[in-house]
C-alpha positions as CSV (number, residue, x, y, z in Angstrom):
1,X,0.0,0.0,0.0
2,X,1.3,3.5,-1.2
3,X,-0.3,6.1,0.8
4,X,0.7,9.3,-0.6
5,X,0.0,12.5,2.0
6,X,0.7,16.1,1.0
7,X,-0.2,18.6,-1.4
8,X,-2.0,18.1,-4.4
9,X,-3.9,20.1,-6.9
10,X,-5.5,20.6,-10.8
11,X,-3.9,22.7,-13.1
12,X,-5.0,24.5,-16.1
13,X,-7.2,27.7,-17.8
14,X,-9.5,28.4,-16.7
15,X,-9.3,26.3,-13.8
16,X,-11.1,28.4,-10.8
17,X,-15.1,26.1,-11.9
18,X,-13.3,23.1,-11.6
19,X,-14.6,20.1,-9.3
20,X,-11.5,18.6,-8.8
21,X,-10.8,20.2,-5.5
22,X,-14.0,19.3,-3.7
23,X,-14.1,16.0,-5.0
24,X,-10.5,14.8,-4.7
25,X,-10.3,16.7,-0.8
26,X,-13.7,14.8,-0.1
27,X,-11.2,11.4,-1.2
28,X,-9.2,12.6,1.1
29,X,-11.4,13.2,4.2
30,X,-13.2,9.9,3.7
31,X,-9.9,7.7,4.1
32,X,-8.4,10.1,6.9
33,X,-5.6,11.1,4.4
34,X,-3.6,13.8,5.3
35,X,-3.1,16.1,2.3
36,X,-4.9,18.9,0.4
37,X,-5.7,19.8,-2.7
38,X,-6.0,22.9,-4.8
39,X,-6.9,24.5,-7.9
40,X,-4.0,26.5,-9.6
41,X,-4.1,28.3,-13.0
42,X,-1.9,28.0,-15.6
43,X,-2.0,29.1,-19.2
44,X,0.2,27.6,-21.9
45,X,3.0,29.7,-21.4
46,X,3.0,29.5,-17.7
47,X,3.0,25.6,-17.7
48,X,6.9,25.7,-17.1
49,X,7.0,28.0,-14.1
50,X,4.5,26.1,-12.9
51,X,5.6,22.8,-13.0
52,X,8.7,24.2,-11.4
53,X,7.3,25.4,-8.4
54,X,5.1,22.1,-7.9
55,X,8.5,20.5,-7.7
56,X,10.0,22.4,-5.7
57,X,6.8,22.7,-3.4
58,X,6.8,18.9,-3.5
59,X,3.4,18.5,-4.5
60,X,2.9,14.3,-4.6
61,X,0.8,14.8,-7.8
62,X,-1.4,16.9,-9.9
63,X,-4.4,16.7,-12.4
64,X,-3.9,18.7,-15.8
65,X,-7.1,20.0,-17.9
66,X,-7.4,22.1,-20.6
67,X,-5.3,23.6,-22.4
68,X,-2.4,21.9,-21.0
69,X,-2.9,17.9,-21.9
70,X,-0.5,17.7,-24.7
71,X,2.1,20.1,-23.7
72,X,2.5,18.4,-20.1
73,X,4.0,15.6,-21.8
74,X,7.3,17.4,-22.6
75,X,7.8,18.5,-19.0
76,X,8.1,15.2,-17.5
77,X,10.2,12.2,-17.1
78,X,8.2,9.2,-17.6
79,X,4.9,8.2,-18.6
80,X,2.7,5.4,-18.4
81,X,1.0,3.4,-21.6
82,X,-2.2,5.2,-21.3
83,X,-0.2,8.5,-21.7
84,X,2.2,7.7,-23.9
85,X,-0.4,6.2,-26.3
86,X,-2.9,9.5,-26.2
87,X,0.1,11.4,-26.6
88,X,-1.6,13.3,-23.6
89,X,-1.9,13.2,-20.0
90,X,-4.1,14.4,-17.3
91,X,-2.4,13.1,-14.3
92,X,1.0,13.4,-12.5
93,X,3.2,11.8,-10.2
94,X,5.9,12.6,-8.2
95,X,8.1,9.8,-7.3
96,X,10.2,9.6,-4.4
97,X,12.9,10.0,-6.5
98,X,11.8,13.4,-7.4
99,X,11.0,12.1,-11.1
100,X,7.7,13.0,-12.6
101,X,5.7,10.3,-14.2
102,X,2.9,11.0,-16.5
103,X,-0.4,9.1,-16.7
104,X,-3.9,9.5,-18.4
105,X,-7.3,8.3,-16.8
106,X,-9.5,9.8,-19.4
107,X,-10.0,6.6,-21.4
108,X,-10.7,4.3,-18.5
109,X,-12.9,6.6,-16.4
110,X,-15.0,7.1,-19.4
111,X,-15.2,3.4,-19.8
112,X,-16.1,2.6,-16.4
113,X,-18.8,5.9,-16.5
114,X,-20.5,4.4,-19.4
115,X,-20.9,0.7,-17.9
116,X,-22.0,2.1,-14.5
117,X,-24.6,4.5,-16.3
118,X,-26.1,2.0,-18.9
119,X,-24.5,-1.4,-17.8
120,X,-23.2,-0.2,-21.6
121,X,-20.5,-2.9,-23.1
122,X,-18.8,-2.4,-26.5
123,X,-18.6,-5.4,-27.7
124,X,-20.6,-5.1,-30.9
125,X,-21.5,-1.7,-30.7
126,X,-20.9,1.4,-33.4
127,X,-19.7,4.3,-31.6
128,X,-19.1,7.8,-32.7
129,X,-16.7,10.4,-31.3
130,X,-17.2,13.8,-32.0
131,X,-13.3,16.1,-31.8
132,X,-10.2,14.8,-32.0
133,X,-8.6,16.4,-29.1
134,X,-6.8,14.8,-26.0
135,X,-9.5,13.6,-24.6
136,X,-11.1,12.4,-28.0
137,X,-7.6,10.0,-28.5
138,X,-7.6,8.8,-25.2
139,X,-11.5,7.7,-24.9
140,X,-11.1,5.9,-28.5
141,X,-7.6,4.2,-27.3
142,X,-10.0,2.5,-24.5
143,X,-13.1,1.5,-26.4
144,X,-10.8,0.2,-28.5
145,X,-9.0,-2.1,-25.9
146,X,-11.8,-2.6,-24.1
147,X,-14.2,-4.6,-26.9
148,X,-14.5,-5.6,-30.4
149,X,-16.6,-2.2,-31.8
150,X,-17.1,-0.4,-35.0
151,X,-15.5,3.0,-33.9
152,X,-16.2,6.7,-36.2
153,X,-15.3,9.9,-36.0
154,X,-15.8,13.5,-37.3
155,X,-14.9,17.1,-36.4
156,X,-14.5,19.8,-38.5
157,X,-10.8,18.7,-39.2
158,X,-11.1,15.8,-41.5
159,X,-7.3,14.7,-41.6
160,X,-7.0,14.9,-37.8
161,X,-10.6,13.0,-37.7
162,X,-9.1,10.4,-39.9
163,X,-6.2,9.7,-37.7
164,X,-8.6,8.2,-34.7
165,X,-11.4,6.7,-37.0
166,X,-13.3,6.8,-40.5
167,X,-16.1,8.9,-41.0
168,X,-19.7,7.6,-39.9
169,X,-21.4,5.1,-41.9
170,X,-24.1,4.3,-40.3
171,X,-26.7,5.2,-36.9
172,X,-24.4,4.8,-34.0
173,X,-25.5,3.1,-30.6
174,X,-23.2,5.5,-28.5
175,X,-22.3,8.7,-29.5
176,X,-19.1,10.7,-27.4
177,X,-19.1,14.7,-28.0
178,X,-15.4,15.9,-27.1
179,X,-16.4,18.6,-28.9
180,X,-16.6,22.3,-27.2
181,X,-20.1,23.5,-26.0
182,X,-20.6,26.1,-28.7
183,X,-19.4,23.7,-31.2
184,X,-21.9,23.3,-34.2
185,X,-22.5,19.7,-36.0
186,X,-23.4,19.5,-39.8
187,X,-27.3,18.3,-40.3
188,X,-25.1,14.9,-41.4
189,X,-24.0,14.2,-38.3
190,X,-27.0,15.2,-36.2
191,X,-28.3,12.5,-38.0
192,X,-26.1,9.6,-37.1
193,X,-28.1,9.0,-34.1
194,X,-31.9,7.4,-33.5
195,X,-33.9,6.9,-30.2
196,X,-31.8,4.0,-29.1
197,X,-28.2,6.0,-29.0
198,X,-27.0,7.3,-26.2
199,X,-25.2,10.6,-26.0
200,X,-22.8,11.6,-23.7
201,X,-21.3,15.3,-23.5
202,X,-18.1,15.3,-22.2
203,X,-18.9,18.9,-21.1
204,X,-20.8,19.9,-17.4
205,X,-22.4,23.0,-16.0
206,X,-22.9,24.3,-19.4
207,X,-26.2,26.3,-20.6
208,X,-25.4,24.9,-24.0
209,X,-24.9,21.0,-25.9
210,X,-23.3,20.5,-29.4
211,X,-25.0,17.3,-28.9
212,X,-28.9,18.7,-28.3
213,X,-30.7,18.3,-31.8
214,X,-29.0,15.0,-31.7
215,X,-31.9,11.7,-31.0
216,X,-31.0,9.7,-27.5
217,X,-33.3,9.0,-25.0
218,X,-30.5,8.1,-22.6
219,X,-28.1,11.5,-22.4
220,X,-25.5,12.3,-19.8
221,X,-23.3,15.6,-19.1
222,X,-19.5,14.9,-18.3
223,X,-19.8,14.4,-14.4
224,X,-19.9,10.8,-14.8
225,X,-16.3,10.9,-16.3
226,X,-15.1,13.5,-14.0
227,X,-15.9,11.4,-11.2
228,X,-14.2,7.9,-12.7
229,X,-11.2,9.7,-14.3
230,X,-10.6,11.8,-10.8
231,X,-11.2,8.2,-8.6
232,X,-8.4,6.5,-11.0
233,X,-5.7,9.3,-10.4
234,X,-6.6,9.2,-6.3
235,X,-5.8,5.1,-7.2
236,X,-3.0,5.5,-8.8
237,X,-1.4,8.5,-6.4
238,X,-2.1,6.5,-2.9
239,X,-2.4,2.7,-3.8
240,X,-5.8,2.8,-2.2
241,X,-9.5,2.2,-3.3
242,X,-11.1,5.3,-4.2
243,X,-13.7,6.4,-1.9
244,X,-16.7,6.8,-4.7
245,X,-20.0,7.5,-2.8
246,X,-18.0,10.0,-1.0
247,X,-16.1,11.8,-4.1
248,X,-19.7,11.7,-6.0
249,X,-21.7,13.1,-3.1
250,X,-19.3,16.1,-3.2
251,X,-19.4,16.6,-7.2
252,X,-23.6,16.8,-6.4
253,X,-23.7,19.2,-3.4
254,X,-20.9,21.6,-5.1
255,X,-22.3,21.6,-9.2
256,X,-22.5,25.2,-9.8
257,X,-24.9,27.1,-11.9
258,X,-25.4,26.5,-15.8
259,X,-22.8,28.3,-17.4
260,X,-23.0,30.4,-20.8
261,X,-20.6,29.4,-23.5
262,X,-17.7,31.2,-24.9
């Protein structure tokens, strides 16, 4: 067992909405861990300075979120397959050797969101993922190892699109928007879904879906995944089972009002 104590925290901009902190200090609370965690912004060109005063702090680890996923990944020592595979990260470690290890949790925590939603496995299925950003590449890296499944996707960059999956062919049964919240689809893609799909919006706490014309009688916001990808990096910082009742009663009491987009 690896209990990790001390200081942790999320970094990225805009970062001062995020859940993280709440969620990951209830974690803490619930296994009588001594350690804290905080929310610290960080633009692109700032992602340097702060990685250098985490270290020298000696934070044990840290979540990264937009804009930072990619770039992260030059900064550190090591990373793990997931990582190194999405060519993105959204956690770090800091080993007692003072080396920083990369790792990514997106994929999985969506995986075990959607199962625990919809008892949802991909075996079989036809899934379509909208973007083609970090999170996009590590979501379709675990469906991909997690089942045999017919996998598409689309954004408005066709090359980049191409480089995760094909274009849609056909109605999908799950549909993943990656997508921004003001993001338009083409009337094509709207209709690549029926009553059956389900759609799941990897954004939260936003007034606005790209994902609303779309058919789906079974929908979800991106809590679900917050919650799984946050409960993997607590795992994979302490050694211990993730508290989950506890992180998701948090996430529910703190969700703050709707938020415009843009």
């Amino acid at each position: 067992m690896n209990v990790r104590q001390g200081r942790y925290a999320v970094i990225g901009s805009p970062v001062a909405h995020s859940l993280s902190p709440v969620m990951q200090q209830a974690a803490f609370a619930a296994l009588r861990i001594d350690a804290t965690y905080e929310a610290i912004e960080a633009t692109s060109d700032r992602v340097p300075e702060v990685f250098a005063h985490l270290r020298a702090q000696q934070y044990s680890g840290w979540n990264v979120t937009t804009p930072l996923k990619e770039i992260v990944m030059s900064l550190v020592d090591r990373a793990s397959p997931e990582a190194a595979t999405a060519r993105a990260a959204n956690t770090v470690r800091a080993e007692d050797s003072g080396t920083l290890t990369a790792h990514n949790t997106d994929g999985a925590g969506f995986v075990r969101a959607i199962r625990e939603l919809w008892s949802w496995e991909p075996r079989g299925s036809t899934v379509l993922i909208l973007g083609t950003g970090p999170a996009a590449r590590a979501i379709a890296i675990a469906l991909r190892n997690s089942g045999d499944l017919s996998l598409a996707c689309w954004s408005r960059d066709a090359a980049r699109a191409a480089q995760i999956a094909p274009p849609p062919a056909r109605i999908a049964d799950l549909v993943v928007s990656a997508l921004p919240a003001d993001a338009a689809l083409p009337p094509h893609i709207e209709q690549a879904a029926n009553d059956e799909t389900m759609i799941f919006d990897l954004n939260y706490g936003r007034e606005r879906s790209p994902v609303a014309a779309m058919r789906g009688r079974r929908r979800s916001d991106g809590l679900p995944l917050l919650l799984h990808q946050g409960a993997l990096a607590f795992e994979w910082w302490t050694g211990l089972t993730a508290p989950l009742e506890q992180m998701r009663s948090a996430l529910k009491k703190n969700l703050p009002p709707l938020r415009a987009s843009g």
